[in-house]
N, C-alpha and C positions, 0 to 999 in steps of 0.2 A: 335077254341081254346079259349072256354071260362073259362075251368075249371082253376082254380089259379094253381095245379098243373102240369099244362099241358104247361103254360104260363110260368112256374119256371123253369122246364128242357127244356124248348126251349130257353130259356134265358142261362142257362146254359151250354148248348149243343153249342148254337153260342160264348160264350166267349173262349172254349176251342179248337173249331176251329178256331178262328179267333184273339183270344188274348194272347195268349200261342204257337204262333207256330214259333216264333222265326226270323218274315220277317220284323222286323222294326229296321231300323240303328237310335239307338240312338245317333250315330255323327252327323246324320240331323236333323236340326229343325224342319225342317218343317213334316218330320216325326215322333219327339220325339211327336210334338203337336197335329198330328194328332191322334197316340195309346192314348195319354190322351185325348180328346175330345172323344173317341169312346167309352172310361173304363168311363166317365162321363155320355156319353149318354145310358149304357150300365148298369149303377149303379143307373139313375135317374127311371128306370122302377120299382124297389124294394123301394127304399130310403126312400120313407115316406109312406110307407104301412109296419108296423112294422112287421104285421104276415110274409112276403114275405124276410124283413130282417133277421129275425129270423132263416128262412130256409135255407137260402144264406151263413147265420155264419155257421150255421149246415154241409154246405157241404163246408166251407171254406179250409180246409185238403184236398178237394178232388182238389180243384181251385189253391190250393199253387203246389200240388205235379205236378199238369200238365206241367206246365212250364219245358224245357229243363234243363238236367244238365247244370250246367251254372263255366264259370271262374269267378273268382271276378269280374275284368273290362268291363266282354263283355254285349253284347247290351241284352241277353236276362238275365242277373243280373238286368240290370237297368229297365227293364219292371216291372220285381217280384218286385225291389222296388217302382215304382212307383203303382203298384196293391195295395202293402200292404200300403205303406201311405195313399193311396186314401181310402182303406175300415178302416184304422183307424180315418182318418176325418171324414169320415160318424158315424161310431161307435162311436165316444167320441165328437160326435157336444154335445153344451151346448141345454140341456132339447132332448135331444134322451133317452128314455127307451127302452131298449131291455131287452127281458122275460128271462130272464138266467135260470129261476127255469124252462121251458120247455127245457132243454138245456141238455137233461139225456140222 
């Protein structure tokens, strides 16, 4: 699996099985901490390989929508938030350029 494509939908393909499927009790700590250690370790393969984040934003819609219907309060709300704060810290770190004008 060298090709960078190939390396993106397997990255992709493990978050949606494994980050989106709604097995983590965000009333545990020790659980809240381990789903964000995972979306960190899971984020740091793209993160500073802009082409790779570039493609990641691209299929961001497809990452938001996987997540289960959710209630406001429940533990799979609090995932989707903590996905989308994490990919907006990544996105808006000071000196991040992302290619927007490939973005069509």
């Amino acid at each position: 699996m060298n090709n960078p494509s190939e390396l993106l939908n397997f990255h992709y393909e493990w978050f949606l099985w494994f980050m989106t499927s709604g097995n983590y009790s965000m009333d545990d700590e020790h659980q809240r901490r381990e789903y964000e250690q995972l979306l960190k370790q899971w984020t740091s393969y793209f993160e500073r390989k802009s082409y790779m984040l570039d493609k990641v934003i691209m299929k961001l819609d497809g990452l938001l929508n996987s997540f289960p219907p959710m209630l406001c309060d429940s533990d799979k709300n609090n995932c989707f938030k903590i996905f989308v704060h994490h990919m907006i810290d990544i996105c808006f770190k000071p000196g991040k350029k992302l290619s927007l004008h490939r973005w069509k």
